[in-house]
N, C-alpha and C positions, 0 to 999 in steps of 0.2 A: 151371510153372517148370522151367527146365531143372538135371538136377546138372553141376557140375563135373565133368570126368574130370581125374585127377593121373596124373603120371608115374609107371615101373615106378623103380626105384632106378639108376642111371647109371652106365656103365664109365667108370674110371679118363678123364682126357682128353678127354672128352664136349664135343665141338661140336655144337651149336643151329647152325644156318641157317632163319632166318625168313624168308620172301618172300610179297611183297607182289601186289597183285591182277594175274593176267596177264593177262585177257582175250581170250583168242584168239590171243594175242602169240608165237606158238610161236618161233619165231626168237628173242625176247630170250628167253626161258622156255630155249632149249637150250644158247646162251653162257652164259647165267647158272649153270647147274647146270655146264657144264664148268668155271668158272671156281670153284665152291664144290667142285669134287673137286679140281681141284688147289691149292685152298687149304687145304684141311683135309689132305694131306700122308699121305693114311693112318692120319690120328688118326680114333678112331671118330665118329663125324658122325651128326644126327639134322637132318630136314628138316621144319620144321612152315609148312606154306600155308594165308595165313589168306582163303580164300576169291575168289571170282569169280573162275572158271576159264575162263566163258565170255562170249559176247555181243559186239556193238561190234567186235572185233578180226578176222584173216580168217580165223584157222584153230581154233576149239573145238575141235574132235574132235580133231586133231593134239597139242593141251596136254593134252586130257584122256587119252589116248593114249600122253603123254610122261610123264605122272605115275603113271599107273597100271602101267605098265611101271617105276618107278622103287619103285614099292611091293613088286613083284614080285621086284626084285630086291636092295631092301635090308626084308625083311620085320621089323616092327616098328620099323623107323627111320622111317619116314615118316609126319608126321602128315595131316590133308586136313581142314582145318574148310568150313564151309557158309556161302557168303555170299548177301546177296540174290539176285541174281542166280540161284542154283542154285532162291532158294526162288520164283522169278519163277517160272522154267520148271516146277517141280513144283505149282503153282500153276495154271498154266496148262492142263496135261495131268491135275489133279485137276476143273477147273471146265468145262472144254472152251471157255475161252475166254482166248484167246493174244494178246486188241487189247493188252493192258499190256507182257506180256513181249516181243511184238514191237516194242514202240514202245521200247523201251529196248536196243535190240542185240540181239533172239532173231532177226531174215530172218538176218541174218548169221550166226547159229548153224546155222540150217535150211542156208543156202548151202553151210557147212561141210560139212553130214553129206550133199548132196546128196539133200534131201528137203523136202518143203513144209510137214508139219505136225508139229509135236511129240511126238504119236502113234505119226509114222514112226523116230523115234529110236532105237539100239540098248539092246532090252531090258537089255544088261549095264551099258550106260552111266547109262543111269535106274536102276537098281539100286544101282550105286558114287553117284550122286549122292545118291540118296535114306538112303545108310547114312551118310553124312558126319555126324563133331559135329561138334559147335558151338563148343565151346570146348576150351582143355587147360592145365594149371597142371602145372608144371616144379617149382614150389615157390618159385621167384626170380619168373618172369613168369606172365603171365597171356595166351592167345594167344588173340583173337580174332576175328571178323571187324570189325565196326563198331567196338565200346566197347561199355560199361556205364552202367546209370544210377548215376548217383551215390548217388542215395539209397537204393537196396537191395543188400544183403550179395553176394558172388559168388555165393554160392551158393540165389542165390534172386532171381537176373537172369530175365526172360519170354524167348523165344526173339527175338521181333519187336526187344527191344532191342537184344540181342544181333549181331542180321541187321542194324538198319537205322539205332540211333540215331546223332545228332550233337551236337545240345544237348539238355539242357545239358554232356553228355559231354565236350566238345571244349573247351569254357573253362571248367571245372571243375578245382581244380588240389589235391584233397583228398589223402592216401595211403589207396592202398587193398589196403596190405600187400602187393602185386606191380605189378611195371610191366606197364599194358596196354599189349599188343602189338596192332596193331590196320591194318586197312586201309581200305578202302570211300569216307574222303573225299579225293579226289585234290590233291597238291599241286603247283599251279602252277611253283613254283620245280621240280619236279624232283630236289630233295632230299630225302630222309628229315627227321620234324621230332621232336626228340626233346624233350621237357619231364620233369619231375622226375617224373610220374608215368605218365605215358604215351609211346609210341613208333609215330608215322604213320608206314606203308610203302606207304601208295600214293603212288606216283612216277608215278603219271599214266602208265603204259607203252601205255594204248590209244591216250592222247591228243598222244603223240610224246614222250614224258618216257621213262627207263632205268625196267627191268625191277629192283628193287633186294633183296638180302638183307641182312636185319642178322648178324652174328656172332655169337654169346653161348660164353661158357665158365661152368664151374661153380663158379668161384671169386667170381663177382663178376655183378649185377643188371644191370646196365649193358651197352649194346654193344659189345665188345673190336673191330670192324671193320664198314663197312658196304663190299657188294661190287653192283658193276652190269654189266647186259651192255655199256654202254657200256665199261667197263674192259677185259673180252673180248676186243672187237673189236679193240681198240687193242692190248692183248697181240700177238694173232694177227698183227695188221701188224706189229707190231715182229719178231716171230718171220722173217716172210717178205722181211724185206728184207737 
């Protein structure tokens, strides 16, 4: 069973920026974060990623490169939970056998780092992968990659649920004392889908859908803004014309 990790106590103004699975998407992954700094305005700001950094998309190393330099430079603001995917690859380079993690988006991870086998990866990079939790409780939400089973406490969720479930998670509409924050099932529409007890952030960004963050403040459960690189772009065009 895995524990919960809870937050330290939060500065005055405290924004939450949640974002949803990148995928190798480094282009939407670096609009998006410029667009989440200049919307937080110089208020202090905390970034929680709930997983799948990599696979499927063309640039891994680039995202994971962008985040961990993003760690570096807001230390202790940035969260970095573990989604399948991450546990694909650590899976893969535990067993010495990569037919799964490559049939799911790992060539393309290899392509990235320009290397053919798992193996080859940078020791520092499997090290930041392998240190990721799992989850993180703010005290309002609950952040994590897939969902929860329904039928077991937070704090006494298995890892593999955590990483991979869907149902009965996903049509399950119980309270479970915080809203899960959650990625992993991609959604078609392209919009974030918000239910009374939970909040989908995958926006499908591998699959040609926006790279998407939700907003949160500490006054309130709920999402005060949801921000996309699509919005970005269009900033920037507007800026240059």
């Amino acid at each position: 069973m895995t524990q919960t990790t809870s937050a330290p106590p939060s500065p005055p103004g405290l924004l939450t920026y949640a974002i949803g699975d990148v995928h190798g998407c480094l282009d939407k992954l670096t609009a998006l974060l410029d667009l989440c700094a200049r919307h937080a305005g110089g208020a202090p700001a905390r970034f929680v990623f709930v997983g799948d950094y990599i696979d499927r998309g063309p640039d891994s190393r680039g995202a994971i490169e962008t985040i961990r330099k993003l760690q570096g430079e807001r230390p202790g603001e940035v969260i970095c939970l573990r989604g399948n995917h991450e546990a694909l690859l650590l899976d893969a380079i535990k067993t010495g056998d990569e037919t799964h993690w490559l049939r799911n988006g790992g060539i393309q991870t290899l392509t990235s780092y320009g290397v053919t086998d798992a193996a080859e990866l940078p020791r520092d990079h499997l090290a930041w992968i392998e240190s990721l939790r799992l989850t993180f409780d703010d005290g309002r939400r609950f952040f994590v990659h897939a969902g929860v089973n329904p039928a077991s406490p937070l704090d006494r969720q298995t890892d593999h649920d955590l990483m991979w479930i869907r149902e009965p998670f996903l049509n399950d509409d119980r309270n479970y004392g915080r809203l899960i924050v959650h990625g992993h099932t991609p959604l078609k529409t392209g919009r974030p889908d918000l239910h009374r007890n939970r909040l989908n952030l995958d926006t499908a960004a591998v699959y040609g859908g926006p790279l998407t963050a939700a907003v949160f403040n500490e006054e309130k459960t709920w999402p005060i803004a949801f921000l996309n690189n699509v919005q970005a772009s269009s900033e920037a065009a507007g800026a240059g014309t």
